[in-house]
C-alpha positions as CSV (number, residue, x, y, z in Angstrom):
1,X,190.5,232.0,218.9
2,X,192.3,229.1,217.0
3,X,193.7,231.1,214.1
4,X,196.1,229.4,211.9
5,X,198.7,231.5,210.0
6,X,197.4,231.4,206.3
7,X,194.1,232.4,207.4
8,X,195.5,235.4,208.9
9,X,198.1,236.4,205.8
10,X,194.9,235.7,204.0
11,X,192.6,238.1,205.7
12,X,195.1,240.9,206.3
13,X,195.2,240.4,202.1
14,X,192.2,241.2,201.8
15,X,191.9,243.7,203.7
16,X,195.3,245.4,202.4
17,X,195.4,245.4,199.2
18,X,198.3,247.4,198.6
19,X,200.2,244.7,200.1
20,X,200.0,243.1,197.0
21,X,200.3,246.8,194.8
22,X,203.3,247.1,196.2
23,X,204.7,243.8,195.6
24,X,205.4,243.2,199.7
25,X,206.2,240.0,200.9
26,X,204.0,239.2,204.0
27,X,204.8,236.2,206.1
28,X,203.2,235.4,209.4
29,X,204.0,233.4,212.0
30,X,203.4,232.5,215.6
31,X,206.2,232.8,218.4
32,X,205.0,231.2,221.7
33,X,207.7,233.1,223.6
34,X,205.8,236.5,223.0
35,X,202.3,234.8,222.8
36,X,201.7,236.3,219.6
37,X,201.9,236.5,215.8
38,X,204.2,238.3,214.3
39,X,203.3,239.4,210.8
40,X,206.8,240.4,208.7
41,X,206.7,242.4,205.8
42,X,209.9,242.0,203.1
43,X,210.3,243.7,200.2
44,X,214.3,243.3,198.8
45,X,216.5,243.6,201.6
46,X,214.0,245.5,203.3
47,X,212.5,244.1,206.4
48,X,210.4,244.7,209.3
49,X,208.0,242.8,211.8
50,X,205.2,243.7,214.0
51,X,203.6,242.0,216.5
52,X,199.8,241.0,216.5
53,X,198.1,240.1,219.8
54,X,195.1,238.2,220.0
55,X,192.9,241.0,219.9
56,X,194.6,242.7,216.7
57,X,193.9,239.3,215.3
58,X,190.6,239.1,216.4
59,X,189.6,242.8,215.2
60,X,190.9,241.4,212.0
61,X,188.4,238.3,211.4
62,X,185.8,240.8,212.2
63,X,186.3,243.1,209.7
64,X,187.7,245.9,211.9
65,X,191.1,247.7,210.7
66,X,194.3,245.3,212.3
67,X,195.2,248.6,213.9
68,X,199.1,248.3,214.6
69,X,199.6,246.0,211.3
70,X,198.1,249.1,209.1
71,X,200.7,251.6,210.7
72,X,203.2,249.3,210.3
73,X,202.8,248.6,206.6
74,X,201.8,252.1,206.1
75,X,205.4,252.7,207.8
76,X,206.9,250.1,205.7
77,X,205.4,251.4,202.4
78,X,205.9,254.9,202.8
79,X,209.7,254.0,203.8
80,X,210.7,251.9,201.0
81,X,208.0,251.8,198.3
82,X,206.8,256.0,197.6
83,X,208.4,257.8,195.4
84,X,210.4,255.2,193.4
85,X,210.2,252.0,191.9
86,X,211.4,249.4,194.0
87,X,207.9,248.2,195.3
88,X,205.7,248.8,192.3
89,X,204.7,245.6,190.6
């Protein structure tokens, strides 16, 4: 598959909309040293990155739930956004 990074950011948008609740910055990008994208979430001087392999990103485009992404932002969220105000819009 010949994805190209906005489609991606675009699609995991869509299909997380609390990524854009919360206010997180969502940048993706490809690193040919690990062979895959690697979606990072900022929020601040928060951080944190995951990886998304070819099927994740593939799963994705189909609809499916981007399995590791959605723990990951879950993760991310439930770290730095519940419970007070820095990630509410």
């Amino acid at each position: 598959m010949a994805a190209k990074a906005a489609d991606i950011a675009n699609q995991l948008h869509e299909m997380y909309p609390e990524i854009k609740q919360y206010g997180v910055d969502l940048h993706i990008d490809f690193n040919p040293e690990k062979n895959a994208w690697i979606a990072t979430f900022k929020k601040g001087e928060h951080e944190l990155w995951t990886h998304l392999e070819d099927q994740d990103v593939e799963n994705c485009f189909q609809g499916k739930e981007c399995y590791h992404f959605g723990i990951q932002l879950g993760q991310f969220i439930r770290n730095y956004c519940e419970g007070g105000e820095s990630c509410r819009l």
